[in-house]
mmCIF file as gemmi writes it, N, C-alpha and C atoms, coordinates in Angstrom:
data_model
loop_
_atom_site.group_PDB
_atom_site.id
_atom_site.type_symbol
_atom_site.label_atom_id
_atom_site.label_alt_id
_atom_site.label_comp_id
_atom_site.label_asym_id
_atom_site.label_entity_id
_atom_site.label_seq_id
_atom_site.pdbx_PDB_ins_code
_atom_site.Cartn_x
_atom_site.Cartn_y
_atom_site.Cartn_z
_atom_site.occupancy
_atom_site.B_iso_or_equiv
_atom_site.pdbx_formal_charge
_atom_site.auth_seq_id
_atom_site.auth_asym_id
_atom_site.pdbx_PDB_model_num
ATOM 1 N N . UNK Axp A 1 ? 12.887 -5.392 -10.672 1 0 ? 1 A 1
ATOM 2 C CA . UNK Axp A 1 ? 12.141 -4.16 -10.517 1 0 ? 1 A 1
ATOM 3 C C . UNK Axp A 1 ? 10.648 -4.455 -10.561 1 0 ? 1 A 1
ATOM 4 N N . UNK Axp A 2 ? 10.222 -3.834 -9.597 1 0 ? 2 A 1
ATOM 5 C CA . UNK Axp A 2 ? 8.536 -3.93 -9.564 1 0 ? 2 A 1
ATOM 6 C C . UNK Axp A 2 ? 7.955 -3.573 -10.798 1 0 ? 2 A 1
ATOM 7 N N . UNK Axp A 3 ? 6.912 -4.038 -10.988 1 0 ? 3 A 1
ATOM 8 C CA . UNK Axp A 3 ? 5.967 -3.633 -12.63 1 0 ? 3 A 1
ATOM 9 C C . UNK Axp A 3 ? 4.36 -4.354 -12.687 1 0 ? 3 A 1
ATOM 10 N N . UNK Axp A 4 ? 3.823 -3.367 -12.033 1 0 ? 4 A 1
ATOM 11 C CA . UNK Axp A 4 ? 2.645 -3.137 -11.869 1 0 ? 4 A 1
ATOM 12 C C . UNK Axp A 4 ? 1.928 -1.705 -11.967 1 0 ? 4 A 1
ATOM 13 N N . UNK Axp A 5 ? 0.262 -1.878 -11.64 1 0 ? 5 A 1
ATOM 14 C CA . UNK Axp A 5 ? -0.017 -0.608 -12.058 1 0 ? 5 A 1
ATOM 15 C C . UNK Axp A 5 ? 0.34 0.902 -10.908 1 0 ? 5 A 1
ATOM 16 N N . UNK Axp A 6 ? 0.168 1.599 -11.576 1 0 ? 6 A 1
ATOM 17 C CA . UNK Axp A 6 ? 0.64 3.425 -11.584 1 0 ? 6 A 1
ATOM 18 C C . UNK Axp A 6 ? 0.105 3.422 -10.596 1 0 ? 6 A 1
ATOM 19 N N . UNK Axp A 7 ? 0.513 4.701 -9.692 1 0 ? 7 A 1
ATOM 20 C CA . UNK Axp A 7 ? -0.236 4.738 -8.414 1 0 ? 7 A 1
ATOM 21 C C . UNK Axp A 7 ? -1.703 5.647 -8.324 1 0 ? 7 A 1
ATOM 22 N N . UNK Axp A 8 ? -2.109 6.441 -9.907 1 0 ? 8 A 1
ATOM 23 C CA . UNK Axp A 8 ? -3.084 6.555 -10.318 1 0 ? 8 A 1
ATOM 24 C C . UNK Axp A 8 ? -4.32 5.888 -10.302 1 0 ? 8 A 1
ATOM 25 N N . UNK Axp A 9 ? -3.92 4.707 -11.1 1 0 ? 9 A 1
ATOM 26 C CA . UNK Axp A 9 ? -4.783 3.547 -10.962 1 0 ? 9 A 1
ATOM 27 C C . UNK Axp A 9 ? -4.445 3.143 -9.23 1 0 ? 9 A 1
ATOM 28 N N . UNK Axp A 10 ? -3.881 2.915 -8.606 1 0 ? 10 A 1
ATOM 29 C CA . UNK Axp A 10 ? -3.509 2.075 -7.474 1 0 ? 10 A 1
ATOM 30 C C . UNK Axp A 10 ? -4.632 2.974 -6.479 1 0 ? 10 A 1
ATOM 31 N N . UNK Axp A 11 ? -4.856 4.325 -6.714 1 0 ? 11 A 1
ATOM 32 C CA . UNK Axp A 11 ? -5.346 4.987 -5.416 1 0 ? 11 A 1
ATOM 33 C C . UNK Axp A 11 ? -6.459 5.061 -5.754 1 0 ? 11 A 1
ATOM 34 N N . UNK Axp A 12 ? -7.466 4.603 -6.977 1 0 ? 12 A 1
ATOM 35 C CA . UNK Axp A 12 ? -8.764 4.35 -6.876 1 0 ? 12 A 1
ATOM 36 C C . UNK Axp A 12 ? -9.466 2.942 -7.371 1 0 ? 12 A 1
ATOM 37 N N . UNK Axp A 13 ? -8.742 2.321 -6.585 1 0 ? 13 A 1
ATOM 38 C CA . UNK Axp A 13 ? -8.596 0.781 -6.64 1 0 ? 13 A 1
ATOM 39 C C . UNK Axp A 13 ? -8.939 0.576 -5.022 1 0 ? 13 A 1
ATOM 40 N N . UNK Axp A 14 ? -10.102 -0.184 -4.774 1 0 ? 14 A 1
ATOM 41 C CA . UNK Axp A 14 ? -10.274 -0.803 -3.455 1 0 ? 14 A 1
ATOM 42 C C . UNK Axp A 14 ? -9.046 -1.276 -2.833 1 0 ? 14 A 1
ATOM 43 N N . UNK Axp A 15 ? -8.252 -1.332 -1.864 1 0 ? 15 A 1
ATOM 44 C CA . UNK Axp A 15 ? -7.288 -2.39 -1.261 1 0 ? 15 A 1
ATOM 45 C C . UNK Axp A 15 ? -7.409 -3.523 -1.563 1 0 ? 15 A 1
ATOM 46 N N . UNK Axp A 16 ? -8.511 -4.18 -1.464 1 0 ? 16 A 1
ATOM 47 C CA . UNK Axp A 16 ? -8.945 -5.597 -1.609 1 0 ? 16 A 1
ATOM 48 C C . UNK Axp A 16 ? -8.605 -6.406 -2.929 1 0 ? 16 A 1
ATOM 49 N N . UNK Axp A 17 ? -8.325 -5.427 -3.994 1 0 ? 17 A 1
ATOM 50 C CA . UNK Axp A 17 ? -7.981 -5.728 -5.564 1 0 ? 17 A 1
ATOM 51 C C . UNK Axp A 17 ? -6.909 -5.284 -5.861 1 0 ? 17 A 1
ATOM 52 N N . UNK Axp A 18 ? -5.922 -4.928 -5.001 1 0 ? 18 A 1
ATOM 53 C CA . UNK Axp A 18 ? -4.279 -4.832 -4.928 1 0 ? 18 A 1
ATOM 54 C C . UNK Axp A 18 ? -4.018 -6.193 -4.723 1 0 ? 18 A 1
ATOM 55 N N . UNK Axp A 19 ? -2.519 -6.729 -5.779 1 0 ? 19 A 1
ATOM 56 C CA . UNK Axp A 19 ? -2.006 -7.764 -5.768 1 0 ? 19 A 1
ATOM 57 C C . UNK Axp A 19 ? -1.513 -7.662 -4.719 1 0 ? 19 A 1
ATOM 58 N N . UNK Axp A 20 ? -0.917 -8.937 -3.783 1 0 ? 20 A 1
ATOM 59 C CA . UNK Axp A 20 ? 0.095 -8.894 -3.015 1 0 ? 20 A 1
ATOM 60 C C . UNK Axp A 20 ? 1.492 -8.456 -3.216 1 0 ? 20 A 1
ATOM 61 N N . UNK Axp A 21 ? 2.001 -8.097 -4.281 1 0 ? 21 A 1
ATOM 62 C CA . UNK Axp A 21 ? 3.028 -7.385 -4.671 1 0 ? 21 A 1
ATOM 63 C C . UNK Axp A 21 ? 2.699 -6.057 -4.796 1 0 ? 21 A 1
ATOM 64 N N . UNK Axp A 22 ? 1.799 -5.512 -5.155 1 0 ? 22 A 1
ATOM 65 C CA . UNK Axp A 22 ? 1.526 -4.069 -5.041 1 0 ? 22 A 1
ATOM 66 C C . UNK Axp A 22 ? 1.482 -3.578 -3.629 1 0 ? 22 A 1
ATOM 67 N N . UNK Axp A 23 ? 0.679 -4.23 -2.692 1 0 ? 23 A 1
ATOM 68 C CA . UNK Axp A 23 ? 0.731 -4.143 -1.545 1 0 ? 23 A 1
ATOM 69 C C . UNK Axp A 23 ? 2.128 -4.176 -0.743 1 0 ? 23 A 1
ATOM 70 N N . UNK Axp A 24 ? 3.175 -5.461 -1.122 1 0 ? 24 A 1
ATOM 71 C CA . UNK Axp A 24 ? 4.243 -5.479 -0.648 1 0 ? 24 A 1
ATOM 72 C C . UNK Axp A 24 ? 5.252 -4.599 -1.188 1 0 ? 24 A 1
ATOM 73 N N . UNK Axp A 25 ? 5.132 -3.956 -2.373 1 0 ? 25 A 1
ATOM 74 C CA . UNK Axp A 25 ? 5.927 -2.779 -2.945 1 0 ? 25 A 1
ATOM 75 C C . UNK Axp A 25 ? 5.49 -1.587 -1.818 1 0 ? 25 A 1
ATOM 76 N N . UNK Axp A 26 ? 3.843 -0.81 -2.104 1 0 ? 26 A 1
ATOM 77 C CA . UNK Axp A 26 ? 3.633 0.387 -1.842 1 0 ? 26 A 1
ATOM 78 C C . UNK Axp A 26 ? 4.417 -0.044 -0.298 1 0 ? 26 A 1
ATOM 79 N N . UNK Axp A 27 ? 4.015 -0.495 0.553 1 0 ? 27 A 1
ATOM 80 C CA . UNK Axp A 27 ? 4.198 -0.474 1.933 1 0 ? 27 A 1
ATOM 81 C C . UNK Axp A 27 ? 6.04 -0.399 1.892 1 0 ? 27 A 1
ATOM 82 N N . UNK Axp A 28 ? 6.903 -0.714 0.843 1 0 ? 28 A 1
ATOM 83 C CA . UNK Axp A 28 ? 8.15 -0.648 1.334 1 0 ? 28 A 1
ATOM 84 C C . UNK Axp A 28 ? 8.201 1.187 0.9 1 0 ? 28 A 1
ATOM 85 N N . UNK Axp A 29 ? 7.89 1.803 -0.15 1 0 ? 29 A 1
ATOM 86 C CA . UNK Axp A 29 ? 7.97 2.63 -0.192 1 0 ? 29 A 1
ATOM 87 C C . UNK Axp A 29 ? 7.349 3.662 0.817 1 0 ? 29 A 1
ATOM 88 N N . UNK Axp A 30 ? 6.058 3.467 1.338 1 0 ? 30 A 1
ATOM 89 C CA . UNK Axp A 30 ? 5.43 4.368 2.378 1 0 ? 30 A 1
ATOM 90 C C . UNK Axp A 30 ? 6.662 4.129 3.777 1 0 ? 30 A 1
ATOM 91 N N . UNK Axp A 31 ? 6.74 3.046 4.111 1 0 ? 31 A 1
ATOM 92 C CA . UNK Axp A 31 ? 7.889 2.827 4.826 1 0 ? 31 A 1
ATOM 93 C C . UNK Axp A 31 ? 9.208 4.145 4.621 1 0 ? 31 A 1
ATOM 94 N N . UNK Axp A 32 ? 9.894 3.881 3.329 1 0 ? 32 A 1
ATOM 95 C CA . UNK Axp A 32 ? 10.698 4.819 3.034 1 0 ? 32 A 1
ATOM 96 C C . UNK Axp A 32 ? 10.261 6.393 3.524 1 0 ? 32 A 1
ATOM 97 N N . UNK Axp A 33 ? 9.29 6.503 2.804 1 0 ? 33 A 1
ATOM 98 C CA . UNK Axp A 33 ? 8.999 8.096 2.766 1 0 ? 33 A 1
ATOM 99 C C . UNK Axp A 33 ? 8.109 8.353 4.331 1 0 ? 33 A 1
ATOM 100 N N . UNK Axp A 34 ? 7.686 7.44 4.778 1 0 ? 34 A 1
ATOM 101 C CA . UNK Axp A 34 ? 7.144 8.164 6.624 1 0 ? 34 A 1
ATOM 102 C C . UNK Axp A 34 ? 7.667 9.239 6.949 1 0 ? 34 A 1
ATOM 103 N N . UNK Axp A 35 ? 8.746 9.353 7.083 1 0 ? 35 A 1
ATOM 104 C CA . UNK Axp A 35 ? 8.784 11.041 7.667 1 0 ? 35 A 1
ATOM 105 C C . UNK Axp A 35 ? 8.339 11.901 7.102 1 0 ? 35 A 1
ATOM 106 N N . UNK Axp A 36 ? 8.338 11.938 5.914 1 0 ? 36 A 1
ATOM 107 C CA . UNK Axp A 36 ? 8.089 13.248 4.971 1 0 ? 36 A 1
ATOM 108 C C . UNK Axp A 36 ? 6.481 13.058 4.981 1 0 ? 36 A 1
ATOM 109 N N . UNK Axp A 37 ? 5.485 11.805 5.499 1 0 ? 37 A 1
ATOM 110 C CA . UNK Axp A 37 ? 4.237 12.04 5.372 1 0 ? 37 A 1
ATOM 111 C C . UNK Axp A 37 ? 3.687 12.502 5.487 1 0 ? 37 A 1
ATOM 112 N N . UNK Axp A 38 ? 2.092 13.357 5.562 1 0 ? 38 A 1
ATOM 113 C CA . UNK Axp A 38 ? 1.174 13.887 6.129 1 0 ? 38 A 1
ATOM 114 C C . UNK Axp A 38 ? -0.064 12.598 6.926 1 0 ? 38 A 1
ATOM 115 N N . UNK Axp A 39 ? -1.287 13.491 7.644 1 0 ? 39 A 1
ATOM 116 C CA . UNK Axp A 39 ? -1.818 12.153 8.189 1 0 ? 39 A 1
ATOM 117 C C . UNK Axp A 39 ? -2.236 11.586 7.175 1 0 ? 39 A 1
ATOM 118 N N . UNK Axp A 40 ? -2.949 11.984 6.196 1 0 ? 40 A 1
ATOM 119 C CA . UNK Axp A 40 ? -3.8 10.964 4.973 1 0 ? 40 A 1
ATOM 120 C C . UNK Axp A 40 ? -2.535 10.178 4.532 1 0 ? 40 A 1
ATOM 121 N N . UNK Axp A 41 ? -1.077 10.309 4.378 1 0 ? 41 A 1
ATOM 122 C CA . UNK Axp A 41 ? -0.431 9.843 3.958 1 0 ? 41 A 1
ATOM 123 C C . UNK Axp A 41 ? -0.161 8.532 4.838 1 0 ? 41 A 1
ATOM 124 N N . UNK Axp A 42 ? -0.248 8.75 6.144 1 0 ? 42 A 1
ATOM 125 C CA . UNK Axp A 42 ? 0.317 7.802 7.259 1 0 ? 42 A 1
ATOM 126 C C . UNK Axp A 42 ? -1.236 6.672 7.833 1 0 ? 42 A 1
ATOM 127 N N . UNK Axp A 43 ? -2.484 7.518 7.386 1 0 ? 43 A 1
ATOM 128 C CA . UNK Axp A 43 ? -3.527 6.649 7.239 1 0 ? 43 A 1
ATOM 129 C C . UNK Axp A 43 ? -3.789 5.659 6.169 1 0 ? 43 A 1
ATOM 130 N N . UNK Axp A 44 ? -3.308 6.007 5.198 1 0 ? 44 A 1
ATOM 131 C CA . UNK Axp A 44 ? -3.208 4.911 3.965 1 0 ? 44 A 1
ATOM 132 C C . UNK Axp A 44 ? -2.263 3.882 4.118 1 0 ? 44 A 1
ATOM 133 N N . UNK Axp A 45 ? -0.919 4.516 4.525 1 0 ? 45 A 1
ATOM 134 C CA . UNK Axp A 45 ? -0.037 3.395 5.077 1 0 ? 45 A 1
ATOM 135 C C . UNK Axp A 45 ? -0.562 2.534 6.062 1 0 ? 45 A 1
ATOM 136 N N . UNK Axp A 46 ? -1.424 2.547 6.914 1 0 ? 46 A 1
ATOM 137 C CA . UNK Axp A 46 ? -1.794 1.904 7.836 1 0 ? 46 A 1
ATOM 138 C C . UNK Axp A 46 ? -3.2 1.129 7.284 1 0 ? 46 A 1
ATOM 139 N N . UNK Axp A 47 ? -3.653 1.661 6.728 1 0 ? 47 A 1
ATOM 140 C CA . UNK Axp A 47 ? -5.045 0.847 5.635 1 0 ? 47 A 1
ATOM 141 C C . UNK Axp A 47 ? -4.021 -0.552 4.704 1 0 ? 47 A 1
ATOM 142 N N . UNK Axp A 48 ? -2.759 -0.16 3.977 1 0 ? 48 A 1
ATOM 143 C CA . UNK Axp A 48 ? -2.002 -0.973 3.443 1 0 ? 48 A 1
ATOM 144 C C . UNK Axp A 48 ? -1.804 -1.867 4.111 1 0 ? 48 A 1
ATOM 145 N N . UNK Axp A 49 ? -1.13 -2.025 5.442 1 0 ? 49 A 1
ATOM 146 C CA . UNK Axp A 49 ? -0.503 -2.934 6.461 1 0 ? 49 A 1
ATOM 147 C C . UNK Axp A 49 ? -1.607 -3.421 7.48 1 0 ? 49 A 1
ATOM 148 N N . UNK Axp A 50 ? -2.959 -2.785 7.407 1 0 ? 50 A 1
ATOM 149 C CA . UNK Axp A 50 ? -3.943 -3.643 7.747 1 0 ? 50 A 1
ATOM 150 C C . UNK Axp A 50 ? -4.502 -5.007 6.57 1 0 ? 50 A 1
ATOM 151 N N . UNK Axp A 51 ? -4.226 -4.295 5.383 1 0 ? 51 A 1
ATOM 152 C CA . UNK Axp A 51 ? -4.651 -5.175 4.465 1 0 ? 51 A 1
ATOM 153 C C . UNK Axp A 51 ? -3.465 -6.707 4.463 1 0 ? 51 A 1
ATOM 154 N N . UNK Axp A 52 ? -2.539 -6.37 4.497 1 0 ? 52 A 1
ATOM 155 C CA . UNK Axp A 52 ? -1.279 -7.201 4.163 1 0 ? 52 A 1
ATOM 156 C C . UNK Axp A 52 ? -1.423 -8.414 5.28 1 0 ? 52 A 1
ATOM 157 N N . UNK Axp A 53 ? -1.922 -7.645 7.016 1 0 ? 53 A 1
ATOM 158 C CA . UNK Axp A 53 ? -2.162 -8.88 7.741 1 0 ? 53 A 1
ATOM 159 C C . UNK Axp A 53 ? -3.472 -9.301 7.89 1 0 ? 53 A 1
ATOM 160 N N . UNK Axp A 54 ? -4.302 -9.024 7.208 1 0 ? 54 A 1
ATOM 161 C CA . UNK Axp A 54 ? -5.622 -9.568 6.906 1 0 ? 54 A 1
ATOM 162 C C . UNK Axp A 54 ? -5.584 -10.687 5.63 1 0 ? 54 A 1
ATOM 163 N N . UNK Axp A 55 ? -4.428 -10.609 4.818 1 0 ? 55 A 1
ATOM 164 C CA . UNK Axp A 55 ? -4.632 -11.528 3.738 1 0 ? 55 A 1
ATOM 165 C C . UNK Axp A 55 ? -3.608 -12.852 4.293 1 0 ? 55 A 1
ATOM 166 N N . UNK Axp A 56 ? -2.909 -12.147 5.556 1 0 ? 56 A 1
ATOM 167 C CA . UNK Axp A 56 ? -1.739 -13.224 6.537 1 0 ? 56 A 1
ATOM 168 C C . UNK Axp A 56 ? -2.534 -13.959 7.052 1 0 ? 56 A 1
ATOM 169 N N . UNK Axp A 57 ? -3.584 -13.884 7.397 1 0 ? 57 A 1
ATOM 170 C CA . UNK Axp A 57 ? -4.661 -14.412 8.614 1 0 ? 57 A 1
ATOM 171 C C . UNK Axp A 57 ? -5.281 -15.238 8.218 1 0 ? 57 A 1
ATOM 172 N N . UNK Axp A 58 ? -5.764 -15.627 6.472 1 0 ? 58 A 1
ATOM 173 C CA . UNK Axp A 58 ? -6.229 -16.441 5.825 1 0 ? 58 A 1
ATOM 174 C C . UNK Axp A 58 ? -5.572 -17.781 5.945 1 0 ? 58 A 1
């Protein structure tokens, strides 16, 4: 089970200072819940999965 920080802390936290497990958690869950999103919801998902292949690219 994942165990990291709250998504409290997580949503006023730069991307850039998300672990790669936080990153690879939230994105399975935004994954999950997409349909039920709104746009800010489906723009963050996409800020996440920009981040994930920006740290791939290194």
């Amino acid at each position: 089970m994942f165990v990291g920080r709250d998504w409290q802390t997580l949503h006023t936290t730069p991307l850039p200072q998300w672990t790669d497990e936080e990153l690879a958690f939230q994105h399975a869950v935004f994954s999950q819940l997409s349909p039920l999103m709104n746009a800010q919801g489906i723009s963050l998902h996409h800020q996440i999965i920009e981040e994930i292949e920006r740290r791939n690219q290194r």
